[in-house]
KOLBALUM-693595 format. One record per residue (C-alpha): x, y, z; residue in three letters. Coordinates in steps of 0.5 Angstrom, whole numbers, plus 500, padded with zeros to 3 digits. Example, Ala and Ser with C-alpha at 12.3 -4.5 7.8 and 13.67 -1.06 7.14 Angstrom:
<atoms>
<atom c1="525" c2="491" c3="516" res="ALA"/>
<atom c1="527" c2="498" c3="514" res="SER"/>
</atoms>
This chain:
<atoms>
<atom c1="454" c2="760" c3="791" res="UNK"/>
<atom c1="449" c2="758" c3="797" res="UNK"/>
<atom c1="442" c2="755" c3="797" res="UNK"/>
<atom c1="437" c2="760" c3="797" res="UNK"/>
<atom c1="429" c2="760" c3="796" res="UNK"/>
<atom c1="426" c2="765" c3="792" res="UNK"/>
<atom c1="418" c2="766" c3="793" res="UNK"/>
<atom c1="414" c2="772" c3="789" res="UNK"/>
<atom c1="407" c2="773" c3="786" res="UNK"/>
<atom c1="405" c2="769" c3="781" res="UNK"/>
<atom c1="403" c2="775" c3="775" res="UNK"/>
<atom c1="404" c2="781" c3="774" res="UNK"/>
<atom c1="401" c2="786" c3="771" res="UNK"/>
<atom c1="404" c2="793" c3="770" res="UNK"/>
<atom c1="401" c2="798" c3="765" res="UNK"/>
<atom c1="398" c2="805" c3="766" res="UNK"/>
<atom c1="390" c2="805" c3="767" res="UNK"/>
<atom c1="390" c2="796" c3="768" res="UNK"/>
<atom c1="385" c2="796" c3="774" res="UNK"/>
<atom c1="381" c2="796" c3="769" res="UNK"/>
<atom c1="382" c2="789" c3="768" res="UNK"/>
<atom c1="381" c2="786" c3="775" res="UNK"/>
<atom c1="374" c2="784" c3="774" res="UNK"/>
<atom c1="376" c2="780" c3="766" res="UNK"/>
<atom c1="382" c2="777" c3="771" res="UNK"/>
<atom c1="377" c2="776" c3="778" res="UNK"/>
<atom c1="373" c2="772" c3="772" res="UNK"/>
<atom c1="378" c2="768" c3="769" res="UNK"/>
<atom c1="380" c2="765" c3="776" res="UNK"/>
<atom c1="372" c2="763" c3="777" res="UNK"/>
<atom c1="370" c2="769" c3="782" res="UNK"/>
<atom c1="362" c2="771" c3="782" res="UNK"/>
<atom c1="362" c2="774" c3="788" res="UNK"/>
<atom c1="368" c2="779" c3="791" res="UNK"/>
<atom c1="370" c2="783" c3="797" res="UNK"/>
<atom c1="373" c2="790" c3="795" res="UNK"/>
<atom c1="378" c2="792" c3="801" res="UNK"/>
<atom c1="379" c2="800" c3="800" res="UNK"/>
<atom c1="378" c2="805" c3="805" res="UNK"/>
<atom c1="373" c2="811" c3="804" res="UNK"/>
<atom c1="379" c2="816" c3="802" res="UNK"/>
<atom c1="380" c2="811" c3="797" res="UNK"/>
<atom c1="373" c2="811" c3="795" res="UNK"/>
<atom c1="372" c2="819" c3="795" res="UNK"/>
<atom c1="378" c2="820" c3="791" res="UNK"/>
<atom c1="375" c2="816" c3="785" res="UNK"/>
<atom c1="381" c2="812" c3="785" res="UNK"/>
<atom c1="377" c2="805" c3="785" res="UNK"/>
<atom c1="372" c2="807" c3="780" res="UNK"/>
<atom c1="376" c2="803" c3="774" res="UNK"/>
<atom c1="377" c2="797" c3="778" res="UNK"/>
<atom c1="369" c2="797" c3="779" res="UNK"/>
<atom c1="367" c2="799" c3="773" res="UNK"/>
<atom c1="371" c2="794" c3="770" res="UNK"/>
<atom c1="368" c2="788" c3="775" res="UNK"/>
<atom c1="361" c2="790" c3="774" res="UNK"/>
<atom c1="362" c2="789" c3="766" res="UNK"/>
<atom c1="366" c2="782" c3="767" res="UNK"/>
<atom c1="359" c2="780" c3="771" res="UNK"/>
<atom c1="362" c2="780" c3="778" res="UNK"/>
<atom c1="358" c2="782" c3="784" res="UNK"/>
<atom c1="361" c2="786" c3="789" res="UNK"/>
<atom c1="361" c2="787" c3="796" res="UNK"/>
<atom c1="366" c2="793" c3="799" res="UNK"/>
<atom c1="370" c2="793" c3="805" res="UNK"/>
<atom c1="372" c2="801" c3="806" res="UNK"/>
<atom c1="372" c2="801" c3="814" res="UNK"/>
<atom c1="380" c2="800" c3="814" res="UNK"/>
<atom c1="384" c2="803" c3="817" res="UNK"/>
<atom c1="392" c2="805" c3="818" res="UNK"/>
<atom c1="396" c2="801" c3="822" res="UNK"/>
<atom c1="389" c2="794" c3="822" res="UNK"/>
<atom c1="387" c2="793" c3="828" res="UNK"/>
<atom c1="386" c2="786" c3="829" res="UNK"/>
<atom c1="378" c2="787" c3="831" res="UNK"/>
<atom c1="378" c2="791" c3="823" res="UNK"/>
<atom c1="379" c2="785" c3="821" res="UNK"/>
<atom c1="377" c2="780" c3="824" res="UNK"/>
<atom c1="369" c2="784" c3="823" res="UNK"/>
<atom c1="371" c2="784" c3="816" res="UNK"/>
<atom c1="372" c2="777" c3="816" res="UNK"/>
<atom c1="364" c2="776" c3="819" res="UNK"/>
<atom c1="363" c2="781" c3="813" res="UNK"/>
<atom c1="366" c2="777" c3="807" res="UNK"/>
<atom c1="363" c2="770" c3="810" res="UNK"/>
<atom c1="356" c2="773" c3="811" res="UNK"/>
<atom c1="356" c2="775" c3="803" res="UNK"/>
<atom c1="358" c2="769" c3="801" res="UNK"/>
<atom c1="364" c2="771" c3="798" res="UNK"/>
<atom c1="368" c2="767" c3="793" res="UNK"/>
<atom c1="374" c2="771" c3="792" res="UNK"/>
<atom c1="378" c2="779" c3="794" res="UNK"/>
<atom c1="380" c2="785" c3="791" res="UNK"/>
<atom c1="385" c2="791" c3="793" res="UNK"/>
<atom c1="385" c2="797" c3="791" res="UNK"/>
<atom c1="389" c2="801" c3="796" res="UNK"/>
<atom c1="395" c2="803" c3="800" res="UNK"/>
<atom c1="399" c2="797" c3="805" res="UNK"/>
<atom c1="395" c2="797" c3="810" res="UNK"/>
<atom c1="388" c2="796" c3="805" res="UNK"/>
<atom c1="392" c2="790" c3="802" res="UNK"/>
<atom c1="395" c2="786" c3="808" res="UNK"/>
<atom c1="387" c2="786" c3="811" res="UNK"/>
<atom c1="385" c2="782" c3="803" res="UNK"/>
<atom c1="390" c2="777" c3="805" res="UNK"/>
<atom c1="387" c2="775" c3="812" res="UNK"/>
<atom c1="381" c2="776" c3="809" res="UNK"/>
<atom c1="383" c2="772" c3="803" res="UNK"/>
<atom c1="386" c2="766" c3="808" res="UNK"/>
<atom c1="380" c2="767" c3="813" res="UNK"/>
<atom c1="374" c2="767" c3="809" res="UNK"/>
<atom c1="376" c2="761" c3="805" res="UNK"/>
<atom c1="369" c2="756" c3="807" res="UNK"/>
<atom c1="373" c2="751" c3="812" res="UNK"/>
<atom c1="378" c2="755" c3="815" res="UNK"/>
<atom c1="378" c2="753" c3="822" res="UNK"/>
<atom c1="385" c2="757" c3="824" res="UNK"/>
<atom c1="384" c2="763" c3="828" res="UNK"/>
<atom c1="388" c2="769" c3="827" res="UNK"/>
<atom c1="393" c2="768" c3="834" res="UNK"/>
<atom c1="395" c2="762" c3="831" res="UNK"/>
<atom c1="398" c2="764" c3="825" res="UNK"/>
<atom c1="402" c2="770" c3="828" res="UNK"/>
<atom c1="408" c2="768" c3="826" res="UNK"/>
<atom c1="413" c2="765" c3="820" res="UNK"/>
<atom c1="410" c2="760" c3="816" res="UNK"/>
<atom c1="404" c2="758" c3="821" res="UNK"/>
<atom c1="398" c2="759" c3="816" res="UNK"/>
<atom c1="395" c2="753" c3="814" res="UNK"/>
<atom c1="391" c2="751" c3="808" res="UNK"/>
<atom c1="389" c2="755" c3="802" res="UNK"/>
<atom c1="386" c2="762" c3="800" res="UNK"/>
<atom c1="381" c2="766" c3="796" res="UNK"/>
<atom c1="382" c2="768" c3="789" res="UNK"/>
<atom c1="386" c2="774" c3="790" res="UNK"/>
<atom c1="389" c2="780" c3="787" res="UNK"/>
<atom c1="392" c2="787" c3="789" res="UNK"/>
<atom c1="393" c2="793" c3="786" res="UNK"/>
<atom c1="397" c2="798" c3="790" res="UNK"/>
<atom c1="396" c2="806" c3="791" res="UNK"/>
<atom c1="402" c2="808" c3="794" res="UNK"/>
<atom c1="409" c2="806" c3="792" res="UNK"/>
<atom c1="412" c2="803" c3="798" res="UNK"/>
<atom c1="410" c2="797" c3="802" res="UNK"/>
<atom c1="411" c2="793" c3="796" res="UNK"/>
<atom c1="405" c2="789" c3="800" res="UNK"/>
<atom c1="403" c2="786" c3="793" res="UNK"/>
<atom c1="408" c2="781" c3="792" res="UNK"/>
<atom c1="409" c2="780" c3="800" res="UNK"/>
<atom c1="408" c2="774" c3="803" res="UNK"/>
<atom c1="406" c2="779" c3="810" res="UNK"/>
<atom c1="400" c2="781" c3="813" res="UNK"/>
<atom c1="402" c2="787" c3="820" res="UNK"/>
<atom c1="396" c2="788" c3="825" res="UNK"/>
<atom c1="396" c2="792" c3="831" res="UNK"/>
<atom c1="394" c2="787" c3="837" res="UNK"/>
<atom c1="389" c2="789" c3="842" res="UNK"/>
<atom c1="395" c2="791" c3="846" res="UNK"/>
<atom c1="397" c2="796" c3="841" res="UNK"/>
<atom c1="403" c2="791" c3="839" res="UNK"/>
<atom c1="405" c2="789" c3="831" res="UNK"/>
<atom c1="405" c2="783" c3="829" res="UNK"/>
<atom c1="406" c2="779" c3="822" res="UNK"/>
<atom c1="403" c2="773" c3="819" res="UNK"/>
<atom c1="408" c2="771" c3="814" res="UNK"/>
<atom c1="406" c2="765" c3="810" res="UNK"/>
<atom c1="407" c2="764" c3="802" res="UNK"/>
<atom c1="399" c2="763" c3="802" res="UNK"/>
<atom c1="399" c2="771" c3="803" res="UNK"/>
<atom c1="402" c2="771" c3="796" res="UNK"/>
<atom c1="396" c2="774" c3="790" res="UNK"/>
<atom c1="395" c2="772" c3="784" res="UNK"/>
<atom c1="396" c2="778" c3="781" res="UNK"/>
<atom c1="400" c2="785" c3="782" res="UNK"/>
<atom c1="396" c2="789" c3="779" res="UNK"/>
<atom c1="401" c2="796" c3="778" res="UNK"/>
<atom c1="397" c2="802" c3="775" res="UNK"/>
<atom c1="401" c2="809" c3="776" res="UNK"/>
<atom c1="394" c2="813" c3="775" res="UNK"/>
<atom c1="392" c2="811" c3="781" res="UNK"/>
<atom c1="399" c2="814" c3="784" res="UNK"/>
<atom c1="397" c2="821" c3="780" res="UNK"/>
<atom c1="396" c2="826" c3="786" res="UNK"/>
<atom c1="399" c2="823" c3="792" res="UNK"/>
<atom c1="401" c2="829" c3="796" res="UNK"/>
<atom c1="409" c2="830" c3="796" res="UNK"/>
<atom c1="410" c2="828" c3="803" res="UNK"/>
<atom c1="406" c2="821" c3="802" res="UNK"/>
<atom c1="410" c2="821" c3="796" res="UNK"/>
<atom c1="416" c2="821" c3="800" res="UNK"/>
<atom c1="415" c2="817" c3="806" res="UNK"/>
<atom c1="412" c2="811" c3="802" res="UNK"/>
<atom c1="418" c2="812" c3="797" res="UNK"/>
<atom c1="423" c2="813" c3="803" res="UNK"/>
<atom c1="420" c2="806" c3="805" res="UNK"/>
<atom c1="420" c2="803" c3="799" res="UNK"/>
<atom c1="428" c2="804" c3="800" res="UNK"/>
<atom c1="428" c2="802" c3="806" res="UNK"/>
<atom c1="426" c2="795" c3="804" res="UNK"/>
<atom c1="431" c2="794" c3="799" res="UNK"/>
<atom c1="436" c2="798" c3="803" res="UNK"/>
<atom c1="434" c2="792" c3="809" res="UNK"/>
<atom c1="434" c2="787" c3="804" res="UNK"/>
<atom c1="441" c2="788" c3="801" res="UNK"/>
<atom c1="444" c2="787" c3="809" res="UNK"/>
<atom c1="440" c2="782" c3="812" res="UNK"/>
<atom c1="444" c2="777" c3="816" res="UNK"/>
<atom c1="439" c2="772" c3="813" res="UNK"/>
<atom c1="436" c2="769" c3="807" res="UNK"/>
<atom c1="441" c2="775" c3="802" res="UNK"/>
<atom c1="442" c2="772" c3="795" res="UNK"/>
<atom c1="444" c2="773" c3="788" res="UNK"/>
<atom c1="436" c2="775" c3="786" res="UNK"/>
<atom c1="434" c2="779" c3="792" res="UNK"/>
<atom c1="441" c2="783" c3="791" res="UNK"/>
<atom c1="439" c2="784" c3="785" res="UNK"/>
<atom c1="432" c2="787" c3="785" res="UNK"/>
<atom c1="435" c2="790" c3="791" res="UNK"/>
<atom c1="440" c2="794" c3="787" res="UNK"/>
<atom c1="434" c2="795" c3="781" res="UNK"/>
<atom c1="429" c2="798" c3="787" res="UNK"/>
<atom c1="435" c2="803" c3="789" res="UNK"/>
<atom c1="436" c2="806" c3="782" res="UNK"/>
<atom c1="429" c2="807" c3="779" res="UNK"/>
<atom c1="427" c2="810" c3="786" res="UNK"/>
<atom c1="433" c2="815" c3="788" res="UNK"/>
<atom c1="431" c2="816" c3="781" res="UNK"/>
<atom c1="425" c2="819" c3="780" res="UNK"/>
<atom c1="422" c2="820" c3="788" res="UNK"/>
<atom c1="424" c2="827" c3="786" res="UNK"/>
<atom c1="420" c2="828" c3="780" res="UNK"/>
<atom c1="415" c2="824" c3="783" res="UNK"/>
<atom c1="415" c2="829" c3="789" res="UNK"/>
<atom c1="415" c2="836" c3="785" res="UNK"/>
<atom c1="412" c2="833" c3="779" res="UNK"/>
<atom c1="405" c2="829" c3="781" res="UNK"/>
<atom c1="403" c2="828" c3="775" res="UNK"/>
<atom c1="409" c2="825" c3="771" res="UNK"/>
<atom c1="406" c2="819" c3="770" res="UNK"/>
<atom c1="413" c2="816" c3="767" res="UNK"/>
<atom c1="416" c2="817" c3="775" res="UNK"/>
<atom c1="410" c2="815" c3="779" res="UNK"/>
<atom c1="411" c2="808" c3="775" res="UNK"/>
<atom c1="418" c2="808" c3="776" res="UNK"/>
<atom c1="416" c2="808" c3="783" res="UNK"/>
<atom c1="411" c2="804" c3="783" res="UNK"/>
<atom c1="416" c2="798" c3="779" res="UNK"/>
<atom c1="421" c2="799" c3="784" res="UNK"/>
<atom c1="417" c2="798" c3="790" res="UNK"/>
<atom c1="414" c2="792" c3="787" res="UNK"/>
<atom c1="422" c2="790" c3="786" res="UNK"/>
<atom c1="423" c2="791" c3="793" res="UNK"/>
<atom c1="418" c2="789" c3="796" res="UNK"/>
<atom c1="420" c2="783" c3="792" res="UNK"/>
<atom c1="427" c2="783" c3="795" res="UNK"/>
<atom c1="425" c2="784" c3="802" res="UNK"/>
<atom c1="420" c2="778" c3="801" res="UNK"/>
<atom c1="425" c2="774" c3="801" res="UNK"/>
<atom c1="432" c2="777" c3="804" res="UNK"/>
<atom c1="428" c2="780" c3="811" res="UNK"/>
<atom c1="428" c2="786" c3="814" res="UNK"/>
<atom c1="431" c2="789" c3="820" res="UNK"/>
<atom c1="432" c2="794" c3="825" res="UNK"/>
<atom c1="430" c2="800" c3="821" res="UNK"/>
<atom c1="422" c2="797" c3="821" res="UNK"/>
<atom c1="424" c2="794" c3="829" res="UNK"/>
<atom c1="424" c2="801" c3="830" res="UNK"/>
<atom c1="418" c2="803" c3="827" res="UNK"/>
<atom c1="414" c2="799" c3="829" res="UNK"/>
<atom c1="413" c2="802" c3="836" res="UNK"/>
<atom c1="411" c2="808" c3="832" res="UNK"/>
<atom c1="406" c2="806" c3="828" res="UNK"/>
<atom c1="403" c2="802" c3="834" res="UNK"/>
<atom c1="403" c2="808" c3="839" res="UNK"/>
<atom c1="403" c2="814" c3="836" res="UNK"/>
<atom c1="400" c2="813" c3="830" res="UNK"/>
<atom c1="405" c2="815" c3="826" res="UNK"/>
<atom c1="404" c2="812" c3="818" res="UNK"/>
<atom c1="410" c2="806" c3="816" res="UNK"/>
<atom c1="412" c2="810" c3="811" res="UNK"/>
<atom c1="414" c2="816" c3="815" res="UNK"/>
<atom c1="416" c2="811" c3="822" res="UNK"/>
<atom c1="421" c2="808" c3="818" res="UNK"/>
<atom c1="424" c2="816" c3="814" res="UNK"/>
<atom c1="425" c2="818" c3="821" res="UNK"/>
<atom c1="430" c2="812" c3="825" res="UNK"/>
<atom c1="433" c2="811" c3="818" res="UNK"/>
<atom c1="438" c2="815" c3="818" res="UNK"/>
<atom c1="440" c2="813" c3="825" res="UNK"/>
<atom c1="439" c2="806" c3="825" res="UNK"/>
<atom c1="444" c2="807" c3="818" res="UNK"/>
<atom c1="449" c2="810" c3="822" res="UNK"/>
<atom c1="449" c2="805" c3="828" res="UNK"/>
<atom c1="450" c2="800" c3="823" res="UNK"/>
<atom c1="456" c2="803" c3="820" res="UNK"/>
<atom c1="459" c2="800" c3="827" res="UNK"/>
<atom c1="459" c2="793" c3="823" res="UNK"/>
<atom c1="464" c2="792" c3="818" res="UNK"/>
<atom c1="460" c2="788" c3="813" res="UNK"/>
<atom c1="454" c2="793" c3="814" res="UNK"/>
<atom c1="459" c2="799" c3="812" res="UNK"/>
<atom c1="462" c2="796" c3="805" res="UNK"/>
<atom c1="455" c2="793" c3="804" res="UNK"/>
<atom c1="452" c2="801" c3="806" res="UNK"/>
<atom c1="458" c2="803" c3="801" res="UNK"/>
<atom c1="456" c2="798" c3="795" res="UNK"/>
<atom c1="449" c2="801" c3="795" res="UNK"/>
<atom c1="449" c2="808" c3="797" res="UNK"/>
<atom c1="452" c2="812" c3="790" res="UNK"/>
<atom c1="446" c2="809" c3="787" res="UNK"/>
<atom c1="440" c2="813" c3="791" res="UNK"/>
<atom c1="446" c2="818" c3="790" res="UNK"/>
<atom c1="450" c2="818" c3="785" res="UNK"/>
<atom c1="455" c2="824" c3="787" res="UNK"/>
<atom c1="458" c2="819" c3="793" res="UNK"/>
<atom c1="461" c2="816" c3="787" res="UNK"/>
<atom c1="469" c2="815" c3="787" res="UNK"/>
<atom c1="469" c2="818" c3="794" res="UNK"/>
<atom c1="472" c2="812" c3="801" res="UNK"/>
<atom c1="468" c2="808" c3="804" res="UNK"/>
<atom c1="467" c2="812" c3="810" res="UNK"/>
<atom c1="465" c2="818" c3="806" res="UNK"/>
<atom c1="460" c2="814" c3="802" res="UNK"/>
<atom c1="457" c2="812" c3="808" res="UNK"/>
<atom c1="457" c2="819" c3="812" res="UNK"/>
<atom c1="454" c2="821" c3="805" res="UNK"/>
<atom c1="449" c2="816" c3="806" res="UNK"/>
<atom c1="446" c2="817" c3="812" res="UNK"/>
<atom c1="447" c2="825" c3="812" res="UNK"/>
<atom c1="443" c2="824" c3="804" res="UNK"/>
<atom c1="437" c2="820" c3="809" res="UNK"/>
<atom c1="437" c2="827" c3="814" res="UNK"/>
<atom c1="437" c2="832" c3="808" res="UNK"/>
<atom c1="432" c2="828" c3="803" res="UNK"/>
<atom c1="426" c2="828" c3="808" res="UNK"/>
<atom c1="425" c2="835" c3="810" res="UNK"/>
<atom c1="427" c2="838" c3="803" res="UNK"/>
<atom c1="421" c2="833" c3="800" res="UNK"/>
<atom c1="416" c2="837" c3="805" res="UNK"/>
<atom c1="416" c2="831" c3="811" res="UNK"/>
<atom c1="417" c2="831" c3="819" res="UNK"/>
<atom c1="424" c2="829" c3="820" res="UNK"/>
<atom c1="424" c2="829" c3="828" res="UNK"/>
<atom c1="420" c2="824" c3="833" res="UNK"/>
<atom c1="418" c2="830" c3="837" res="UNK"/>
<atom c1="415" c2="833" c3="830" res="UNK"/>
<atom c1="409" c2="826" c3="831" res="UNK"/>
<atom c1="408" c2="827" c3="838" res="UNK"/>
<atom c1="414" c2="823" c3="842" res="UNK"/>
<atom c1="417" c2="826" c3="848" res="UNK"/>
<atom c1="423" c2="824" c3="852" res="UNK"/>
<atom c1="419" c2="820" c3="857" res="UNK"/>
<atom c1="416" c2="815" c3="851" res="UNK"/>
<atom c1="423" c2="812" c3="849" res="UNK"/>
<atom c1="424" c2="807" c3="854" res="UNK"/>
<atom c1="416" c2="804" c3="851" res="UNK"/>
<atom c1="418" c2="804" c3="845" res="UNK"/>
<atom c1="425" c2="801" c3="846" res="UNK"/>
<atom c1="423" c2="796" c3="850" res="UNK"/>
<atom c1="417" c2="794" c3="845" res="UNK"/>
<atom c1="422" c2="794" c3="839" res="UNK"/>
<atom c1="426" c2="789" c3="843" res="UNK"/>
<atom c1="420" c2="785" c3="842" res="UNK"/>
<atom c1="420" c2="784" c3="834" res="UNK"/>
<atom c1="425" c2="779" c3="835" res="UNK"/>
<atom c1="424" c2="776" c3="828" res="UNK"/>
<atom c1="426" c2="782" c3="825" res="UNK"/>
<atom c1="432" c2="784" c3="829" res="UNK"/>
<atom c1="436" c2="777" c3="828" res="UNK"/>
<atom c1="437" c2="779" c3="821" res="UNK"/>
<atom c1="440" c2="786" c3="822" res="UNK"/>
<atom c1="448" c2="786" c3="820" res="UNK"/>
<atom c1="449" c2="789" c3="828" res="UNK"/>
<atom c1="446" c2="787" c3="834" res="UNK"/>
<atom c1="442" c2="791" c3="837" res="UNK"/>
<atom c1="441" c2="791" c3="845" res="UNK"/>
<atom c1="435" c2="794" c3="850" res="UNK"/>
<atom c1="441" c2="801" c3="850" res="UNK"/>
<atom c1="442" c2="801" c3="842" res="UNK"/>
<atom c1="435" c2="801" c3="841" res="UNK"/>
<atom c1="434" c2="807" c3="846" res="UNK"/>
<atom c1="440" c2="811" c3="844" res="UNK"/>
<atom c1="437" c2="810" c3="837" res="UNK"/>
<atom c1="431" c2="813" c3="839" res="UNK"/>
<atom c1="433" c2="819" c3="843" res="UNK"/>
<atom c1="438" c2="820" c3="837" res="UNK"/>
<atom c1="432" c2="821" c3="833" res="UNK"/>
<atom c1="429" c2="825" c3="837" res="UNK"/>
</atoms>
């Protein structure tokens, strides 16, 4: 068996209503004073109210920071950051969607008393010095796995994605609580569900960092999302599927945290950054189309045929190559029958903004080293006109 490393969140805590709980556990690690990352959506929606109120009956004060937005741009963040530092915060809560909780992480790293790093430079792998605040995560949405991520994204002012990837990101809690998912749209179900696939699907073939653990969790992902995003999607009060979501994002996000990411995100990337387009959403539609050009590679292919039957279980039995034609055309059924956009021109791109995009995803360097095909300046615009 090769070395590997494995990294992942310290607690988790899973259970139907546990937000209530966060304040007892931010109490328990000494916190007094807490910044609570959200968005005003969030707020409107009554969904942090449990988390609140569970904070105030533990004795802890409370600032919110609701002013997040999709995609963080990195001058969100860095105000947020003043924010914190001027109430004197001694520790950070989430209760929201990925890119609520990435914006906790770097407010938990840079509003820790003496940091005297600067965001630029801890764009990169590993960069981060020193510790951070008290920390814990719950997420709204089952797709980024961002609460067991070591990864934080943020649009740059040139409207670039870049990540801060360092295990000091990492919470202390995962706080997994399926009545903060009740309600979600469909089509937001769909998308952060297809994402949270993509992950595990990513993770399984990634060139670097694969392992038994990551395949494992990998697999496990696959299995409770094929099989509840469905029911999720039609029946959103069915708290039994939306904790199956929730647990098999968490899985991913696990496995992806350790055996990275690739192309499909590389694609995306440029998506969210310049059109806006949610992560979950940029992902489904280049899926399908990274997925068949994968298939040119060997390995990928019989990876692709290992984990398919899993998300669809009717593939099962059939060749390699039809298991893998099934896969990619199961992808391209599954968005639009779930009520999502299944097109780039659906989110505003045209044919002129193609050569932007490819030439942006070609700077995702981090993430396409690990794709099991190489993927040139050509593929990246073949890829995107296909999507188109």
């Amino acid at each position: 068996m090769k070395p590997f490393k494995f990294q992942t969140t310290a607690s988790i805590l899973s259970e139907v209503g546990s937000t209530e709980k966060i304040g007892q556990l931010m109490a328990n690690m000494g916190c007094k004073k807490i910044a609570f990352v959200t968005d005003k959506m969030i707020l409107e929606l009554g969904l942090a109210e449990a988390a609140l109120n569970g904070l105030k009956a533990a004795g802890v004060d409370v600032h919110i920071i609701d002013d997040v937005v999709a995609d963080p741009p990195e001058t969100v963040i860095l105000t947020a950051v003043k924010e914190a530092q001027s109430e004197g915060i001694d520790g950070v809560v989430s209760v929201g969607g990925g890119s609520s909780m990435d914006t906790a992480k770097l407010i938990a790293i840079l509003a820790l008393p003496g940091q005297s790093q600067s965001i630029d430079e801890m764009y990169g792998v590993g960069l981060v010095k020193g510790g951070r605040l008290p920390l814990i995560l719950a997420p709204t949405t089952a797709g980024t796995g961002s609460e067991v991520t070591p990864i934080s994204i943020v649009t740059t002012p040139t409207s670039e994605k870049k990540g801060v990837v360092s295990p000091q990101l990492l919470p202390d809690w995962a706080v997994l609580d399926a009545e903060l998912t009740v309600g979600l749209p469909a089509h937001v179900t769909a998308a952060t569900g297809i994402d949270a696939m993509v992950h595990a699907i990513e993770a399984y073939t990634t060139k670097h960092a694969k392992n038994i653990l990551s395949d494992t969790l990998a697999r496990q992902a696959l299995e409770l999302l094929g099989g509840a995003i469905h029911t999720a999607c039609t029946k959103g009060d069915d708290r039994a599927a939306r904790s199956d979501m929730l647990l098999g994002s968490m899985l991913a996000g696990m496995s992806f945290a350790n055996a990275p990411v690739a192309a499909v995100h590389a694609l995306a990337y440029p998506l969210g950054g310049h059109f806006h387009v949610p992560h979950g959403l940029s992902n489904a539609l280049v899926l399908p189309h990274v997925l068949e050009f994968n298939m040119g590679d060997e390995l990928g292919a019989s990876q692709y045929a290992e984990i398919a039957p899993i998300i669809f279980p009717e593939l099962a039995g059939k060749s390699d190559a039809e298991i893998c034609a099934g896969m990619v055309q199961g992808f391209k059924d599954m968005g639009p029958a779930l009520g999502m956009k299944s097109t780039l021109r659906d989110v505003g791109v045209n044919h002129n903004d193609l050569p932007k995009l490819a030439e942006d995803a070609m700077k995702q360097s981090r993430l396409l080293v690990n794709n099991p095909r190489e993927v040139t300046y050509d593929d990246a615009l073949a890829i995107y006109t296909a999507a188109l």
